[in-house]
C-alpha positions in Angstrom: 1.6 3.2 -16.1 -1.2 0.8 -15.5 -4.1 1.6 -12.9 -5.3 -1.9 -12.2 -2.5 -3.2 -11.6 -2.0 -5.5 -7.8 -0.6 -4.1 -5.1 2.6 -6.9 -5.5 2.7 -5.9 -8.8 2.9 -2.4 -7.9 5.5 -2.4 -4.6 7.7 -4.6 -6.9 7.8 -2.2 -9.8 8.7 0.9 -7.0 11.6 -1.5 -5.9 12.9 -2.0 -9.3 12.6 2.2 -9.9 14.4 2.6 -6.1 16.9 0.6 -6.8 17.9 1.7 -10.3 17.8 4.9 -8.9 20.3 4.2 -6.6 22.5 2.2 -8.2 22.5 3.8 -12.1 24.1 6.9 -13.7 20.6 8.4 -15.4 20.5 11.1 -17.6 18.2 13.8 -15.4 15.8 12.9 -18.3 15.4 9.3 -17.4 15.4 9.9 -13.6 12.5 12.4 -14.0 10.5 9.4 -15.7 11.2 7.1 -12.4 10.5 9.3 -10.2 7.1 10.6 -12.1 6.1 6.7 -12.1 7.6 6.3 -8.7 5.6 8.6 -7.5 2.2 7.7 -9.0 3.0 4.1 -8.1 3.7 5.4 -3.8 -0.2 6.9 -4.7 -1.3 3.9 -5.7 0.1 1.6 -2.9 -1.0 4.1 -0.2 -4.6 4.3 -1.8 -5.1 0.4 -1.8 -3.5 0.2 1.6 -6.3 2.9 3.1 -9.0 0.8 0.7 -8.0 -2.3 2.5 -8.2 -0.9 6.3 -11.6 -0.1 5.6 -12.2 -3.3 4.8 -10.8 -4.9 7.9 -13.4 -3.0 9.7 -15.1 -5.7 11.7 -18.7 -5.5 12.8 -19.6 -6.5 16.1 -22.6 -7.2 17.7 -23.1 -5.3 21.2 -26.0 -4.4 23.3 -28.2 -5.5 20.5 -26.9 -3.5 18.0 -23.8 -3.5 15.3 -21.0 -1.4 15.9 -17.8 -1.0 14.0 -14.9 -2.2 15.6 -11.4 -1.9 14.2 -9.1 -4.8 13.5 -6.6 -4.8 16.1 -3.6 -7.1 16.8 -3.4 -7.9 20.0 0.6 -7.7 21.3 2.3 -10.8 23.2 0.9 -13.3 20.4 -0.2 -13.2 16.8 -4.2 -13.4 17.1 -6.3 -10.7 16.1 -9.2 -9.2 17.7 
């Protein structure tokens, strides 16, 4: 199981376990091993999913001074504050 691998790269792999899961007669052997990298690979996601929010922090200049604002899609159109 790769670390650096992208977060495509990653989803896509999960899909491929999930759905071989589903859809395959495993030995329990063999569905252990999915689910150990599914699971590390469901880490992995979530982790660069919270690393990118952070990033979408916006800083925003108010009363003289920067403040963090969250990103923040605004409902009724597809803009974002």
């Amino acid at each position: 199981m790769k670390k650096n691998t992208s977060f495509e790269a990653s989803l896509k792999r999960l899909e491929t376990i999930v759905d071989e899961m589903e859809n395959s007669q495993l030995d329990i052997d063999k569905a252990m091993k999915l689910f150990e990298e599914g699971i590390f690979l469901v880490n992995q996601c979530s982790s660069k999913l919270d690393e990118t929010k952070k990033k979408i922090e916006i800083l925003v200049e108010k009363n003289g001074k920067l403040e963090k604002e969250n990103f923040v899609k605004k409902e009724g159109n597809n803009e974002e504050k």
